[in-house]
C-alpha positions as CSV (number, residue, x, y, z in Angstrom):
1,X,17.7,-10.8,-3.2
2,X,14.6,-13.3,-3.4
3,X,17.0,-16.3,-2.7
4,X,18.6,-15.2,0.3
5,X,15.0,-14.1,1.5
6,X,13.9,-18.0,0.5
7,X,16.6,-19.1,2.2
8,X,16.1,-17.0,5.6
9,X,12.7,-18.1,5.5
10,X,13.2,-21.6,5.1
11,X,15.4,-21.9,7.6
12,X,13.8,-20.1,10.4
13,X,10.8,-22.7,9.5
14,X,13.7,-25.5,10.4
15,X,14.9,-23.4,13.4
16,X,11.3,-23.2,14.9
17,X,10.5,-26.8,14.3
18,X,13.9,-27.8,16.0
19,X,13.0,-25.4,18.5
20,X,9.8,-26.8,19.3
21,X,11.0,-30.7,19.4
22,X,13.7,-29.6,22.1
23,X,10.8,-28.0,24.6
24,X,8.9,-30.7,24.1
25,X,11.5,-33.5,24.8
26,X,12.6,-31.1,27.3
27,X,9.4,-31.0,29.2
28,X,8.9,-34.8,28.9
29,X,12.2,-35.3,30.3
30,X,11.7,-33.1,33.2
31,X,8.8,-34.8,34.1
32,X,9.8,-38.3,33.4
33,X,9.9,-39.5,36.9
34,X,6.5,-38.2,37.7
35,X,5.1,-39.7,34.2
36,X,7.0,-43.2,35.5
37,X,5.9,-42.9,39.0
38,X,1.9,-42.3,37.6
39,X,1.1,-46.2,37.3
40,X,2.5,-47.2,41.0
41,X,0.7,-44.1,42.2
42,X,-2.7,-45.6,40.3
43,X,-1.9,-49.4,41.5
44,X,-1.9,-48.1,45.1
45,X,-5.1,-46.1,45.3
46,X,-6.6,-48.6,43.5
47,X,-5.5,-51.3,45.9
48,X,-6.6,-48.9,49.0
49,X,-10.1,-48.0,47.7
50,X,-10.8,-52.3,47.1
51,X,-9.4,-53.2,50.4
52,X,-11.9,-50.2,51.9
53,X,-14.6,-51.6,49.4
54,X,-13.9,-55.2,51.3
55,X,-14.0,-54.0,54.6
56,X,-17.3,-52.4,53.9
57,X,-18.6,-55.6,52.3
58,X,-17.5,-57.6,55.2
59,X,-19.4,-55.3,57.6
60,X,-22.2,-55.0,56.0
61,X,-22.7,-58.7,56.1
62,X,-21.8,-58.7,59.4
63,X,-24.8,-56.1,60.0
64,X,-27.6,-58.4,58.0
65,X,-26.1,-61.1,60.3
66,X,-26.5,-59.7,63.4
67,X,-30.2,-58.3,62.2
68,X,-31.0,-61.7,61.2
69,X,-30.1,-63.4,64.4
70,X,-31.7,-60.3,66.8
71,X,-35.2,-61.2,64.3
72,X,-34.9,-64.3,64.9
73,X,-34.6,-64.2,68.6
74,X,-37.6,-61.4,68.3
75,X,-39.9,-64.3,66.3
76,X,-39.0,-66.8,68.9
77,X,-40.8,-65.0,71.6
């Protein structure tokens, strides 16, 4: 009676593991394309935030420029 209880128990131990390796492959592959589109999605916003970053550089020193010059003209008087 002990061996067949052995051997119900260690197999439900395999069933569970095999179990819980096929939800897990079968969430990563269910996601996959979303896991594979994550570094494109990444590249881009990081691409859009430096090209707002440069714009706001290039304004800005467009701003101390035009501050300069209107101090300049203010000395000059």
């Amino acid at each position: 009676m002990r061996g067949i209880k052995n051997f119900f128990h260690d197999i439900n131990d395999i069933v569970l593991a095999i179990v819980i390796v096929v939800i897990a492959a079968g969430i990563i592959f269910w996601r996959m394309q979303v896991i594979l589109e994550y570094p494109q999605k990444m590249a881009t916003q990081n691409a859009i935030h430096s090209e707002q970053e440069t714009d706001e550089q290039e304004q800005s020193e467009e701003e101390n420029k035009a501050e300069e010059k209107n101090q300049t003209d203010t000395e000059k008087r």
